[in-house]
C-alpha positions in Angstrom: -21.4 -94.7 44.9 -18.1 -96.3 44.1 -16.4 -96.6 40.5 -15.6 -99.5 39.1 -11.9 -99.5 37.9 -10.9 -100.4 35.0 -7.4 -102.5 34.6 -5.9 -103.0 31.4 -3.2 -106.1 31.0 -3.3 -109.9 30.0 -5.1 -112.1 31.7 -3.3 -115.8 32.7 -5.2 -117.1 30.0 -4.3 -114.9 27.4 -0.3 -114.9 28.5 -0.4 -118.8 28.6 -1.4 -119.0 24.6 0.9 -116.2 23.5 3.8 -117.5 25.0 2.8 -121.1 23.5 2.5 -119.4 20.3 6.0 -117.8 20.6 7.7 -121.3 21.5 6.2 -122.6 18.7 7.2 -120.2 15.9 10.3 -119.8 17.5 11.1 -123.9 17.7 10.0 -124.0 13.6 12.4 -120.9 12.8 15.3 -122.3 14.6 16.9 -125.2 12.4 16.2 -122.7 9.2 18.6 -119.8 10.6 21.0 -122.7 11.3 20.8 -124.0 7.8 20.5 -120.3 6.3 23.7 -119.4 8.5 25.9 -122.8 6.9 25.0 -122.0 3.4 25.6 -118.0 4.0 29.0 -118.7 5.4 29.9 -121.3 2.6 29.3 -118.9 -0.1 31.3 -116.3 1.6 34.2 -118.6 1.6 33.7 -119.8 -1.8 33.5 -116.2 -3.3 36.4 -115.3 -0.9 38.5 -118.1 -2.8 37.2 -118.1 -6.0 38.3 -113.9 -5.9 41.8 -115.1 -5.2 41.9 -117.4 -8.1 40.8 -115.7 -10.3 43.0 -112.7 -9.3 45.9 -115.2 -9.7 44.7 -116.2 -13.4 43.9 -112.9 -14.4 47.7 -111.9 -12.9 49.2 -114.5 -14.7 47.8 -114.0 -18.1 48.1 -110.1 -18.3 51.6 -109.5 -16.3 53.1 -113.0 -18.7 54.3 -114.1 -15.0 54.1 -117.6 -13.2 51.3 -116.9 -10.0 51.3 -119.5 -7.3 48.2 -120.0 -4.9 48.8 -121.8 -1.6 47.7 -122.5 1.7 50.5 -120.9 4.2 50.8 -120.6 8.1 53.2 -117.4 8.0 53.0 -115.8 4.6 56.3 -117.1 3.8 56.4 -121.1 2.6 53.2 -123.3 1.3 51.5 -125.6 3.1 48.7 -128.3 2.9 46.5 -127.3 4.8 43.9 -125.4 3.0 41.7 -124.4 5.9 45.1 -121.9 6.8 45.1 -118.8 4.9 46.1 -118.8 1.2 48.6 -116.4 -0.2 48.9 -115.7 -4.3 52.8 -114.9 -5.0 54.4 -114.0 -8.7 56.8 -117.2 -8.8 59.5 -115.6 -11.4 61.7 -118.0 -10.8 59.3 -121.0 -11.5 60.3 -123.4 -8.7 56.6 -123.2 -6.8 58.4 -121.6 -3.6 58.1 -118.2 -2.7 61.5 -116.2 -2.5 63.2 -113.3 -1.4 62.5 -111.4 -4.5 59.0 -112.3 -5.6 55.5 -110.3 -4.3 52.5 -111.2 -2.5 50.1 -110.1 -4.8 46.8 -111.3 -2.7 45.5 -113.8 -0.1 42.6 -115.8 0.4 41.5 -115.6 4.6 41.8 -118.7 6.7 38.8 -120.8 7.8 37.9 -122.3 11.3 35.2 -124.4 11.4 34.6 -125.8 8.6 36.3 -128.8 6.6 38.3 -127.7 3.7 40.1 -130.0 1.5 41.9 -130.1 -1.8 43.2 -132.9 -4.4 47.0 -130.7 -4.5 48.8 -129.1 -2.4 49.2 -125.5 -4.6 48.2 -124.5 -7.8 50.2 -122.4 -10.6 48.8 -120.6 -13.2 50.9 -120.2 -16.7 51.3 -116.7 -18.5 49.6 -119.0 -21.3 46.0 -119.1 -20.3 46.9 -122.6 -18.0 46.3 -123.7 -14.5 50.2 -125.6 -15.5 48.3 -128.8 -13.2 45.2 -131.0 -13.8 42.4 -130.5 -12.2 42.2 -129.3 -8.9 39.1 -130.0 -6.5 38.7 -127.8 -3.8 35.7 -129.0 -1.3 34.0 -126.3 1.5 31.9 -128.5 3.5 30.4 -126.9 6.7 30.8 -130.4 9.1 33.5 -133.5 7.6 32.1 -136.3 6.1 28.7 -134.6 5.6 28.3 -132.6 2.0 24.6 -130.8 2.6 25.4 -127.5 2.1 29.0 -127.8 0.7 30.2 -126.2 -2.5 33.2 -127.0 -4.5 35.7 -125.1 -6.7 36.7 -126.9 -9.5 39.8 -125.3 -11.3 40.2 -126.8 -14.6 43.5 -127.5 -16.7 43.3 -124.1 -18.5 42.6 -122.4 -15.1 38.7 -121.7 -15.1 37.2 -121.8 -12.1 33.3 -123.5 -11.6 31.8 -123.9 -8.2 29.9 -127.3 -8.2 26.6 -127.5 -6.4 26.3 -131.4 -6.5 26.4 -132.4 -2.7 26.5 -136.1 -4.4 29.7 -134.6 -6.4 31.5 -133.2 -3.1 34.2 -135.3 -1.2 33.5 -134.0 2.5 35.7 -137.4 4.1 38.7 -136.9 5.9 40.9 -139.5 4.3 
């Protein structure tokens, strides 16, 4: 007598509804690990600048020193551009430039991708417990003109620094 054998696999059917399964868990997942990736990334910038401001404060105040926080392209004059990296310089002589004589003390990294924009060019922080400017507004937004998921630094007069969470509060335009 002959033996039945026995095969062990899927059969069409059984492959057909797992992989319909897969496509659709894996088509709801997608545009969450998208969002979770944007918000992720914006934090890490915001901590990565809020660390440099608050380095520059905390400078500032204990060293009795002007500090200067900018956005620079080589690490040696300020620029406007706040997406370039930032570099936090003792400004001894007071004139908001950095010179020959004064140190780099810290840096903030630059950002590609996303939209960064601030109401000042640079910000200077007073032995005194000041920010020496008015408020400054610096926006994070993931995509210009669109604030879901953007943050905000808001450095006040006596140099503080909040992050606000308002998307409705967040100027994401290009102008």
């Amino acid at each position: 007598m002959g033996r039945w054998k026995t095969h062990t696999g899927f059969t069409l059917l059984e492959l057909l509804v797992t992989l319909g399964l897969f496509t659709i868990i894996v088509s709801a997942v997608t545009p969450s690990i998208g969002n979770f990736y944007k918000r992720n990334k914006v934090a890490a910038i915001v901590n990565n600048h809020s660390a440099a401001f608050q380095l520059a404060r905390h400078t500032a105040v204990n060293e009795n020193v002007f500090v200067v926080i900018c956005p620079t392209l080589d690490m040696q004059t300020c620029d406007s551009d706040w997406s370039k990296t930032k570099m936090v310089f003792v400004d001894e002589d007071g004139d908001g430039a950095l010179d020959g004589n004064e140190e780099i003390i810290g840096s903030a990294d630059m950002v590609n991708d996303y939209f960064i924009k601030s109401t000042r060019d640079s910000l200077r922080f007073a032995p005194f417990n000041t920010a020496q400017n008015f408020t400054e507004t610096i926006s994070i937004c993931p995509e210009q003109d669109n604030s879901n998921f953007a943050r905000a630094l808001v450095i006040s007069n006596v140099g503080r620094v909040r992050v606000e969470k308002d998307p409705t509060l967040i100027d994401c335009t290009s102008s």
